[in-house]
N, C-alpha and C positions, 0 to 999 in steps of 0.2 A: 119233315125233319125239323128238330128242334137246335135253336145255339145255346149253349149250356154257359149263364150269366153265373159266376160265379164269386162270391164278394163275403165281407163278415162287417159289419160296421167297428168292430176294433180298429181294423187296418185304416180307418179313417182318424187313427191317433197316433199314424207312424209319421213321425216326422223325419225325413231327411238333412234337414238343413235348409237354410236361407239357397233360393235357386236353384235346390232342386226338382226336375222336372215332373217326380213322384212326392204328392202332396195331397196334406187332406184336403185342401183348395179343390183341387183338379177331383179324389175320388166322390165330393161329397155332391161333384157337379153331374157327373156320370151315375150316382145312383140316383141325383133328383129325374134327369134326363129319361131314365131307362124306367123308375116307374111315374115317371109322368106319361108314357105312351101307351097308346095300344097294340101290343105287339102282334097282335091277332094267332095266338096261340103258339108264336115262332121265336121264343125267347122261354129258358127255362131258368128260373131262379134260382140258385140253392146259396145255402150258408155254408162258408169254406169251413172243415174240422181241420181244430189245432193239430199240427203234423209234430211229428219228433224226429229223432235224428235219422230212424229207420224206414222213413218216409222219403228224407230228401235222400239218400242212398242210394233209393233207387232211380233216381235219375240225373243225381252228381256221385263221385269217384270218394267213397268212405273217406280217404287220408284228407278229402277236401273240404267235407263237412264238420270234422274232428278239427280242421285248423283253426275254420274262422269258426265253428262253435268257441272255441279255447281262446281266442284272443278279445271276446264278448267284454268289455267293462266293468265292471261295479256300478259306476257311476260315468254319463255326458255319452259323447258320438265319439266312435274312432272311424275314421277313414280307411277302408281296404284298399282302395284304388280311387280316382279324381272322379266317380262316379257311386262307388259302392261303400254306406257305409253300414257299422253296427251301433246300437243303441243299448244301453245298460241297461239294469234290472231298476233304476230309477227311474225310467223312459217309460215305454212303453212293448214293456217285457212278450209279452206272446203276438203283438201284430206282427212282428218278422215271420214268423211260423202257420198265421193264420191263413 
């Protein structure tokens, strides 16, 4: 059986903000890690495809995805919660989705 490694090197331009725990620090150490080894054929790679709104759907609640789609910026970070934020179309527009 294979673990299905799934990654896109965009998402290694999603920045959260200063301290957060998801950063391109942290994923760019996890892809050097993952193909610097041998995984001896128990690791499957794939490139994550850009998902759209009918993607996350199906596994969050329509009215939820419509929210924080709609509250997206123009421009800078807004914060959803002390953990969750978004990032404008100045940012780095499609890593949320990738």
């Amino acid at each position: 059986m294979k673990t299905l490694f799934m990654s896109h090197r965009l998402c290694e331009q999603h920045e959260m903000g200063a301290g957060h725990p998801e950063s391109p620090a942290r994923l760019r150490a996890i892809h050097k890690m993952v193909e610097g080894e041998d995984w001896c054929g128990a690791l499957q790679p794939m490139q994550a495809p850009l998902l759209d709104a009918s993607d996350l759907t199906g596994v969050h609640p329509r009215h939820h995805v419509a929210a924080i789609l709609e509250r997206k910026p123009e421009e800078g970070l807004i914060y959803l919660d002390g953990d969750t934020a978004i990032i404008g179309a100045d940012g780095d527009d499609d890593a949320g989705l990738q």
